[in-house]
N, C-alpha and C positions, 0 to 999 in steps of 0.2 A: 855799503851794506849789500850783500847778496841775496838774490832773490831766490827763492826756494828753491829753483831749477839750477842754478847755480851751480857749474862742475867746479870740481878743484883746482882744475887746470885754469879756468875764469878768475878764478880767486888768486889765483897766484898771480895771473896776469898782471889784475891790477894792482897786486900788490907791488910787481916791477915798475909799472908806470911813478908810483909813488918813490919806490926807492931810485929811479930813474931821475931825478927833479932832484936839482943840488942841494948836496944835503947837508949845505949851511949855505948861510948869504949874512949881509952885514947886521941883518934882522931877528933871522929866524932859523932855530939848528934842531935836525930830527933828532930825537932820541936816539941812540942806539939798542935801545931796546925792542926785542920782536915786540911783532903786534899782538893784543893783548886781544881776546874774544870775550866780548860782554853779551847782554839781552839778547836775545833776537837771532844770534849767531852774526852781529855785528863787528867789526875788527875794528880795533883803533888803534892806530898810529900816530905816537905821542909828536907831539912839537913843542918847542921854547921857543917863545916869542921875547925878544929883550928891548922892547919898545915898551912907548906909553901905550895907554889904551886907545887914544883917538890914532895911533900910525899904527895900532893892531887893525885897525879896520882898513888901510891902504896894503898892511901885508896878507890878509884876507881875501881881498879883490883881486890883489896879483895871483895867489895860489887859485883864489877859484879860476882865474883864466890859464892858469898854465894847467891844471887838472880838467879843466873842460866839465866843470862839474854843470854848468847851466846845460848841461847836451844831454843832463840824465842817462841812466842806465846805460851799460856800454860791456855788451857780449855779458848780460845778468849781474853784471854789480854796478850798482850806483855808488859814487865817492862823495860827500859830506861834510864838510868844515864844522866845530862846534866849538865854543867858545861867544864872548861879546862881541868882541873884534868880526866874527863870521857869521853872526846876527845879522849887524848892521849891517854887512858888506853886501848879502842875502838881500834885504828889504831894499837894498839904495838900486841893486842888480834888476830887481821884480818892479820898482817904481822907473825904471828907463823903457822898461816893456812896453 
């Protein structure tokens, strides 16, 4: 999510980092579709998960640490996971704290 101050140049960055992160594994495959802008001037970058729901939460865990999302904001965008799988992965992340 970009923070108000947020250049485009920021935005796109991170939008490389994400498209930089293989864009299939035996799990999990990006869309090919650009990122979509919802509420807030939020961006979402779809994924297919073809797991069950309890190894959506072990492919959760692995994306939030290859994306470094526990490090928050990074040159005005924060990155996000949404979904069950990145709930749980979330709460299990904050309960090691």
């Amino acid at each position: 999510m970009p923070e108000p101050t947020a250049s485009r140049a920021q935005i796109d960055a991170a939008l490389r980092v994400c498209a930089a992160r293989p864009r299939r594994s035996p799990t999990w495959t990006r869309r090919p579709a650009a990122p979509t802008r919802g509420p807030g001037g939020v961006l979402v970058v779809p994924l297919h998960v073809t797991v069950t729901e309890d190894d959506a939460i072990n492919v959760a865990t692995d994306l939030r640490e290859e994306l470094g999302i526990a490090a928050g904001a990074r040159d005005g965008v924060t990155l996000h996971l949404a979904g069950q799988g990145a709930r749980v992965a979330g709460l299990q992340h904050r309960s090691k704290e």
